[in-house]
N, CA, C and O atoms as a GROMACS GRO file, in nm:
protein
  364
    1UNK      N    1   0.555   0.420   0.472
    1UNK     CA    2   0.699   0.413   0.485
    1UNK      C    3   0.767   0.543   0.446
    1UNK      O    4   0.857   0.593   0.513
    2UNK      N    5   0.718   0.594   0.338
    2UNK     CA    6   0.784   0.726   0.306
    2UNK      C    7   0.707   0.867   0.371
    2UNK      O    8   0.759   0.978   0.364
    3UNK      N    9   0.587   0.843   0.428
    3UNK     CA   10   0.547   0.972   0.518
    3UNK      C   11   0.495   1.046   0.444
    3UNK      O   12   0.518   1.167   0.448
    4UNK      N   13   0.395   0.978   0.341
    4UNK     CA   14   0.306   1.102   0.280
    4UNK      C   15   0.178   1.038   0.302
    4UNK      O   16   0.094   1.092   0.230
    5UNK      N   17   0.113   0.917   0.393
    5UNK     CA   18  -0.045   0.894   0.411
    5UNK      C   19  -0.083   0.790   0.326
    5UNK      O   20  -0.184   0.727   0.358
    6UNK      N   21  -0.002   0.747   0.182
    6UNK     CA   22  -0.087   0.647   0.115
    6UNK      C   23  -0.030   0.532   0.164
    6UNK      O   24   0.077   0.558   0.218
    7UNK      N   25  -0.060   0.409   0.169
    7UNK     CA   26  -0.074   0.274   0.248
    7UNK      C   27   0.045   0.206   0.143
    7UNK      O   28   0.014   0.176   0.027
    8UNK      N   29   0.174   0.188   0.191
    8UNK     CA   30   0.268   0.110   0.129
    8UNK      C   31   0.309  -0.017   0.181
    8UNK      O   32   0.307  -0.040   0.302
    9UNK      N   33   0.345  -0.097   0.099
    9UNK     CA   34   0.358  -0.267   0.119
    9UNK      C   35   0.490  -0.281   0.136
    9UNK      O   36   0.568  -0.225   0.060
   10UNK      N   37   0.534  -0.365   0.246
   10UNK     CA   38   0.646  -0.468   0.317
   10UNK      C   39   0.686  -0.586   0.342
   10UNK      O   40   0.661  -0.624   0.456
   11UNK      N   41   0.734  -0.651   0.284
   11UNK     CA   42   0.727  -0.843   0.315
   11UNK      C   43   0.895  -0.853   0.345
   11UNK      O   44   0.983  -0.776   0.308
   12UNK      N   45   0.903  -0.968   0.418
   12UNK     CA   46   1.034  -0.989   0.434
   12UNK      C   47   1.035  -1.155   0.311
   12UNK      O   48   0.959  -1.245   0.275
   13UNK      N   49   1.156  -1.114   0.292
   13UNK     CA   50   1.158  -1.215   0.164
   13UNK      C   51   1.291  -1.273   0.172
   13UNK      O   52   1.373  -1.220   0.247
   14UNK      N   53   1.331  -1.403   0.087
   14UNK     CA   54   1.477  -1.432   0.127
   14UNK      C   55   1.577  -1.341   0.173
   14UNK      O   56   1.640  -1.330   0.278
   15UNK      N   57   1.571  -1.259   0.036
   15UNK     CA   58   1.690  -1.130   0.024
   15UNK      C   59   1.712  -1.040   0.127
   15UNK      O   60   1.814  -0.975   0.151
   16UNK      N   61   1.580  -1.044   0.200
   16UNK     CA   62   1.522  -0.935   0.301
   16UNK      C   63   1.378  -0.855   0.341
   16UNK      O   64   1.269  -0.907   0.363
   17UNK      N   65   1.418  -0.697   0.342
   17UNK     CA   66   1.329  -0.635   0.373
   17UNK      C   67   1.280  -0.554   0.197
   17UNK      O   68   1.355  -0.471   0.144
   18UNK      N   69   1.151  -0.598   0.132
   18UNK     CA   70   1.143  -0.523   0.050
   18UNK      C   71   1.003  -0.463   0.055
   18UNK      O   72   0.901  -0.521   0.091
   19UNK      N   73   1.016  -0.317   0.005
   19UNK     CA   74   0.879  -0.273   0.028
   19UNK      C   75   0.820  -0.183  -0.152
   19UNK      O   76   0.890  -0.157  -0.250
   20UNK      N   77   0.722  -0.166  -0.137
   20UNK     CA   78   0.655  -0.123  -0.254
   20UNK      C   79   0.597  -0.023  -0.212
   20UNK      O   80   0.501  -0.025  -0.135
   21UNK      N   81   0.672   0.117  -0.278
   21UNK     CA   82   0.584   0.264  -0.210
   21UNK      C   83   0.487   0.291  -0.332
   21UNK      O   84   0.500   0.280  -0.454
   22UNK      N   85   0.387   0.330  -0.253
   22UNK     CA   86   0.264   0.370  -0.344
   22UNK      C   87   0.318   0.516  -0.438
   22UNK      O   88   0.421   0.576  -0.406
   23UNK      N   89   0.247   0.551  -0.535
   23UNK     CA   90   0.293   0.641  -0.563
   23UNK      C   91   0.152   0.714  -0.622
   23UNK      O   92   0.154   0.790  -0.718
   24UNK      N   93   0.036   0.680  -0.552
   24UNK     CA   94  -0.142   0.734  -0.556
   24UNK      C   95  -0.121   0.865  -0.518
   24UNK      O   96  -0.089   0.903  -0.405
   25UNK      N   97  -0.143   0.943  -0.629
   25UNK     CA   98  -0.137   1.109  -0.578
   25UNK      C   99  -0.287   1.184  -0.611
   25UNK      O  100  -0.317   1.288  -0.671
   26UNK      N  101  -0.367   1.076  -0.540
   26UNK     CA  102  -0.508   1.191  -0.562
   26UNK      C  103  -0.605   1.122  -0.690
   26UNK      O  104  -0.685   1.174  -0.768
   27UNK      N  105  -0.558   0.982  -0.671
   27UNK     CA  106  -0.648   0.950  -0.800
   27UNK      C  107  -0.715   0.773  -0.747
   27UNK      O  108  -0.669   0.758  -0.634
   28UNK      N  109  -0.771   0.687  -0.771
   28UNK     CA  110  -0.809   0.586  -0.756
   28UNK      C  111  -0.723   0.514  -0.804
   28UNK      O  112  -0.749   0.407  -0.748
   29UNK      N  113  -0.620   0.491  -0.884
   29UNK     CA  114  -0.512   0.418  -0.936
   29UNK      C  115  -0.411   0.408  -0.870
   29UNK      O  116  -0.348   0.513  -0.858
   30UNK      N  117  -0.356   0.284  -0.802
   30UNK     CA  118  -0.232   0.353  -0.744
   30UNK      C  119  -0.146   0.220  -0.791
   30UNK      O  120  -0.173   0.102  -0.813
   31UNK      N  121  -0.014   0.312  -0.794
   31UNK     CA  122   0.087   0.218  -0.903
   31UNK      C  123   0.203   0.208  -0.779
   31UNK      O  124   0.232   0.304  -0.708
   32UNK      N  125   0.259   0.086  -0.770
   32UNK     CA  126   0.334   0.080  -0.633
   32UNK      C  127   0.482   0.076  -0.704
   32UNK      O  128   0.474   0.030  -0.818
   33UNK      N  129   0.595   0.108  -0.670
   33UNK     CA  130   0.740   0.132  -0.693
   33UNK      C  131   0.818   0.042  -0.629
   33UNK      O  132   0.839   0.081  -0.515
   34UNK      N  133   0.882  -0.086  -0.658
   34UNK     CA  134   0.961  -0.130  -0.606
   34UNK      C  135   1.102  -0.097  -0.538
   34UNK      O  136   1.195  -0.066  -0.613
   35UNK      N  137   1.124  -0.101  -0.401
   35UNK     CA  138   1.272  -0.086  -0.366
   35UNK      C  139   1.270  -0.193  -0.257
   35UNK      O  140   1.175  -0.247  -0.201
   36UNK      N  141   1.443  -0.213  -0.239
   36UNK     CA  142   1.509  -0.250  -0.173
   36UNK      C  143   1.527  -0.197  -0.059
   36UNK      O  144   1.613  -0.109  -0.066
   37UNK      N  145   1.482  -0.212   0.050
   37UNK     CA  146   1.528  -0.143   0.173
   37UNK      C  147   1.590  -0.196   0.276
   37UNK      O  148   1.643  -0.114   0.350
   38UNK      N  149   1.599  -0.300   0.303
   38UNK     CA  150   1.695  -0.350   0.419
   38UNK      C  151   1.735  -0.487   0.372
   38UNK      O  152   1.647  -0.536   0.300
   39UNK      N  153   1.831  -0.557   0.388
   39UNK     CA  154   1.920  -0.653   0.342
   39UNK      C  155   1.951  -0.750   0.442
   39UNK      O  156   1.970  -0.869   0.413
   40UNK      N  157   1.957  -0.708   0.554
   40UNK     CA  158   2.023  -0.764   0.690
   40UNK      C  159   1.915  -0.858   0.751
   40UNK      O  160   1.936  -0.920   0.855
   41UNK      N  161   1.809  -0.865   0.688
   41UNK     CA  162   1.669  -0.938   0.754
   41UNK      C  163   1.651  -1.110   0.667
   41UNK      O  164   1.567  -1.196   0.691
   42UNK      N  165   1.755  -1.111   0.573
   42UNK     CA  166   1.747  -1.213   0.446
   42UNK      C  167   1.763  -1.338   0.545
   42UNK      O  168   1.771  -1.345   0.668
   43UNK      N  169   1.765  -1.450   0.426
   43UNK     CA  170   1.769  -1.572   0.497
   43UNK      C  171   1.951  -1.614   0.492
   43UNK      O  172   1.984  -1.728   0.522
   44UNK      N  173   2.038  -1.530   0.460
   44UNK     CA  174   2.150  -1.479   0.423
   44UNK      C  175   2.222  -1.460   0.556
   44UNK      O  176   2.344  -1.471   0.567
   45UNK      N  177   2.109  -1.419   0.694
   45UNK     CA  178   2.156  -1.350   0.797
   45UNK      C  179   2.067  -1.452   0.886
   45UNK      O  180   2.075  -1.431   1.007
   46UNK      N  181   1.994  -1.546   0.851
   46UNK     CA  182   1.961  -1.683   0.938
   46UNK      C  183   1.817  -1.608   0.938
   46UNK      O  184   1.766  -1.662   1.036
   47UNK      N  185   1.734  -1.532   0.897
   47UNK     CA  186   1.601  -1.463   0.974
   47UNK      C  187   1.536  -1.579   0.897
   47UNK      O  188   1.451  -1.602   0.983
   48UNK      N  189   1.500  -1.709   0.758
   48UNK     CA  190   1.425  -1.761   0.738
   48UNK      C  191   1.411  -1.890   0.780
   48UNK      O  192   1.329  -1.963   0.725
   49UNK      N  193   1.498  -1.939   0.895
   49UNK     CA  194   1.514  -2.047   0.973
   49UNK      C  195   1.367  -2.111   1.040
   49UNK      O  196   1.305  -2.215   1.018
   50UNK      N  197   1.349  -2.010   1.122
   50UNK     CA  198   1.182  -2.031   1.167
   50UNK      C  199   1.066  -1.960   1.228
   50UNK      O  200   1.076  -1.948   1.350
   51UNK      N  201   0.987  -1.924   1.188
   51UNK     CA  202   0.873  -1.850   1.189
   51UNK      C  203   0.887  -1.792   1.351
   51UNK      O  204   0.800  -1.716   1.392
   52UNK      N  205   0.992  -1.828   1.432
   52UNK     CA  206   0.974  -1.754   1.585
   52UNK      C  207   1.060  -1.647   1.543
   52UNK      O  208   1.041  -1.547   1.613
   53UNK      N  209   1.162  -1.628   1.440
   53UNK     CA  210   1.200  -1.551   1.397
   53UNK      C  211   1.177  -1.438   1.296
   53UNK      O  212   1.163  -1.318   1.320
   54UNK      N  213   1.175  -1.513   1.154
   54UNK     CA  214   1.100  -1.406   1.066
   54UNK      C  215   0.978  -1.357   1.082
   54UNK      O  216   0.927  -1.281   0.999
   55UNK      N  217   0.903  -1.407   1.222
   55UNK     CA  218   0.751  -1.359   1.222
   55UNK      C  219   0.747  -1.256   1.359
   55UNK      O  220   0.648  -1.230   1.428
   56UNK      N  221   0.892  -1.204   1.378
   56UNK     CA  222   0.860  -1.156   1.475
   56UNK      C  223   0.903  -0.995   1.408
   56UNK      O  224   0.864  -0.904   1.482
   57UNK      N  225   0.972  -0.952   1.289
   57UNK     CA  226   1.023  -0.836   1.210
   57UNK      C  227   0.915  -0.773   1.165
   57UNK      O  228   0.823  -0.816   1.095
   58UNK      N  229   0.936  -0.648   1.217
   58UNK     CA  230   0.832  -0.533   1.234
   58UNK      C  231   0.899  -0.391   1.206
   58UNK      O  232   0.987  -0.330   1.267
   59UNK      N  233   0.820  -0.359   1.085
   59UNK     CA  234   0.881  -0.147   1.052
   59UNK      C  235   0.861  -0.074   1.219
   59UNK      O  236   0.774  -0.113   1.297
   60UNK      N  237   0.933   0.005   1.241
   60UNK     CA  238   0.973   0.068   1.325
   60UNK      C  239   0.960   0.258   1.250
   60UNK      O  240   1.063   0.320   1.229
   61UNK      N  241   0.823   0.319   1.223
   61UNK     CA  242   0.860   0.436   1.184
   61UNK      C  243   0.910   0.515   1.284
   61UNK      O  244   0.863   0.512   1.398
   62UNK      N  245   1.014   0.596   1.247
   62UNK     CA  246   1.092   0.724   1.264
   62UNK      C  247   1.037   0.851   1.186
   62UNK      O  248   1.087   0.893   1.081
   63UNK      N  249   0.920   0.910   1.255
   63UNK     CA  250   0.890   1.012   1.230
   63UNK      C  251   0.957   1.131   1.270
   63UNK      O  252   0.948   1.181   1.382
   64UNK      N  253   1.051   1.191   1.139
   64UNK     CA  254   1.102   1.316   1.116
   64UNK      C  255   1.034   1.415   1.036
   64UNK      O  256   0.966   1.368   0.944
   65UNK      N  257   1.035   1.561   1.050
   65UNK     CA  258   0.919   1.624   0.965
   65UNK      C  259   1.057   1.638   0.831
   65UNK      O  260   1.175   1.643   0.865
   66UNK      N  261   1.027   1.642   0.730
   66UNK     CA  262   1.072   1.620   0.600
   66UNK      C  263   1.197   1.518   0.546
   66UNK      O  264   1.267   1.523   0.445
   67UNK      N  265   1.194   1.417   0.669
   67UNK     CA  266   1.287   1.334   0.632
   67UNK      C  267   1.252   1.151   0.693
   67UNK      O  268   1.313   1.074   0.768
   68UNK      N  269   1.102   1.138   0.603
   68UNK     CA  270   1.062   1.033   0.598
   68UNK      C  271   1.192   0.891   0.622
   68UNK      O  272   1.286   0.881   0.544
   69UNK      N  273   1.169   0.783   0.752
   69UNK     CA  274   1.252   0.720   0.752
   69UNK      C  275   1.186   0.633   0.816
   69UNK      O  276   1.090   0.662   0.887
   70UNK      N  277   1.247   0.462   0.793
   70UNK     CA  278   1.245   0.345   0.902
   70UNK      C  279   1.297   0.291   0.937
   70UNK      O  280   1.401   0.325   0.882
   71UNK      N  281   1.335   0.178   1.028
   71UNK     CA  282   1.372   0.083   1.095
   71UNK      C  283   1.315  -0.042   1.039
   71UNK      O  284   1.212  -0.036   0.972
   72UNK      N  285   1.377  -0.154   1.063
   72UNK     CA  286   1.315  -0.274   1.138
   72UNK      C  287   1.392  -0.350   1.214
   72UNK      O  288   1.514  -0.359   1.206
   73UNK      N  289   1.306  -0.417   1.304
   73UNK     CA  290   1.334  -0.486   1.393
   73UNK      C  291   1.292  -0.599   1.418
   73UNK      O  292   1.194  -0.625   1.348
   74UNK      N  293   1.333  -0.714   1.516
   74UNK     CA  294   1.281  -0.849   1.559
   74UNK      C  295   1.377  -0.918   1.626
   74UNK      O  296   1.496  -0.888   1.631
   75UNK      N  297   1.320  -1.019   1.681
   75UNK     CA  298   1.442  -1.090   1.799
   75UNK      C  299   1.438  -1.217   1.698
   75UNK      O  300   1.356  -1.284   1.637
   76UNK      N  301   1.598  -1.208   1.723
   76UNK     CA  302   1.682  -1.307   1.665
   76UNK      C  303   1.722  -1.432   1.731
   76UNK      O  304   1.652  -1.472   1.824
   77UNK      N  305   1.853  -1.516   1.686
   77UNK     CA  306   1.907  -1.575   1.831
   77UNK      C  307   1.950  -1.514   1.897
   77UNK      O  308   1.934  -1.556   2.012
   78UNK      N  309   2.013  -1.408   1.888
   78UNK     CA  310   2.099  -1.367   2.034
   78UNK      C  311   2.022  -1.213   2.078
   78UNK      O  312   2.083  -1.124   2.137
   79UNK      N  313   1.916  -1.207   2.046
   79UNK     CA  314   1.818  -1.088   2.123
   79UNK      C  315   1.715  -1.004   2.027
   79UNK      O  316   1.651  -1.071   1.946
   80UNK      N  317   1.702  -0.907   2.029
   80UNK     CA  318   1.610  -0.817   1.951
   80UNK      C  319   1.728  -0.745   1.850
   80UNK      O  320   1.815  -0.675   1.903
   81UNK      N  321   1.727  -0.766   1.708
   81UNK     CA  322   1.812  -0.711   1.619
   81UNK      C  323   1.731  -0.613   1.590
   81UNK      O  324   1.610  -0.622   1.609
   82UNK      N  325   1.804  -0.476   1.525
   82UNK     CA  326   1.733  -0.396   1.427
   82UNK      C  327   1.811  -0.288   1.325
   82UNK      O  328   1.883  -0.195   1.363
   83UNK      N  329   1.780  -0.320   1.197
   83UNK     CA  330   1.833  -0.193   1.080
   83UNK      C  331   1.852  -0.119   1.083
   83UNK      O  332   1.762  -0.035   1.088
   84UNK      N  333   1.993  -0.080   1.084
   84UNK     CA  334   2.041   0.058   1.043
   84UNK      C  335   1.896   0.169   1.042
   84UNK      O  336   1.785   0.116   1.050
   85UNK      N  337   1.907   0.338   1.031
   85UNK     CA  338   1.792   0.348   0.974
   85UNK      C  339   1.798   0.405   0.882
   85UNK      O  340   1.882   0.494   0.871
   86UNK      N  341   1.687   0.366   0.751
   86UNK     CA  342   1.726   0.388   0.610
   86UNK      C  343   1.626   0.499   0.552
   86UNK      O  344   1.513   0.474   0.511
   87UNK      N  345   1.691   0.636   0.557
   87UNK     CA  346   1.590   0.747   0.515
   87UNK      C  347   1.564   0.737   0.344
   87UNK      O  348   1.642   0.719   0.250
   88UNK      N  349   1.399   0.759   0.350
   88UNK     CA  350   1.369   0.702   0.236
   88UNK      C  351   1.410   0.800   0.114
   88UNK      O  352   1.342   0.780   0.013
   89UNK      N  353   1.518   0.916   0.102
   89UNK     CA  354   1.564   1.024   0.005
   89UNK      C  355   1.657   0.881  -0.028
   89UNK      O  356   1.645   0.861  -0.149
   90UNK      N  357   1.722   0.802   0.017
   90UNK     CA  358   1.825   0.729  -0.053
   90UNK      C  359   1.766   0.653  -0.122
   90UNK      O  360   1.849   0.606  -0.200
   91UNK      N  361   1.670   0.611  -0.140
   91UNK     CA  362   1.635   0.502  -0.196
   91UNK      C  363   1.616   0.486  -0.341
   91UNK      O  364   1.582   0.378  -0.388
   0.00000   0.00000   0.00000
């Protein structure tokens, strides 16, 4: 998610989109960082209604060279929705 190679975690959860960036810099330990990244995917915005929905939301990387960023996306009721995109310096 943040564009440096180590393998970071994503679940959509009531609230939303939350992901856990690794923060493994060269060692066998890797300690993951909680953030908040997208909001609009919650069950807040109807996405935990039913699995044709929340199982269809998928990261969307936006590869920029020094300005690590993503998307997500999935079809909703009324078509394919998708997040703002949230460059990961804000986070």
């Amino acid at each position: 998610m943040n564009g440096d190679g180590a393998a970071d975690i994503c679940g959509r959860g009531t609230m939303g989109i939350v992901c856990s960036i690794s923060e493994a810099k060269g060692t066998r330990t890797v300690r993951f960082s909680d953030y908040w990244w997208v909001n609009n995917f919650g069950d807040n915005y109807g996405w935990g209604g039913s699995l044709a929905y929340w199982g269809t939301v998928q990261p969307v990387p936006l590869p920029r060279p020094g300005f690590p960023s993503a998307a997500f996306c999935g079809r909703g009721t009324a078509g394919i929705w998708c997040s703002p995109i949230v460059p990961f310096a804000t986070l």
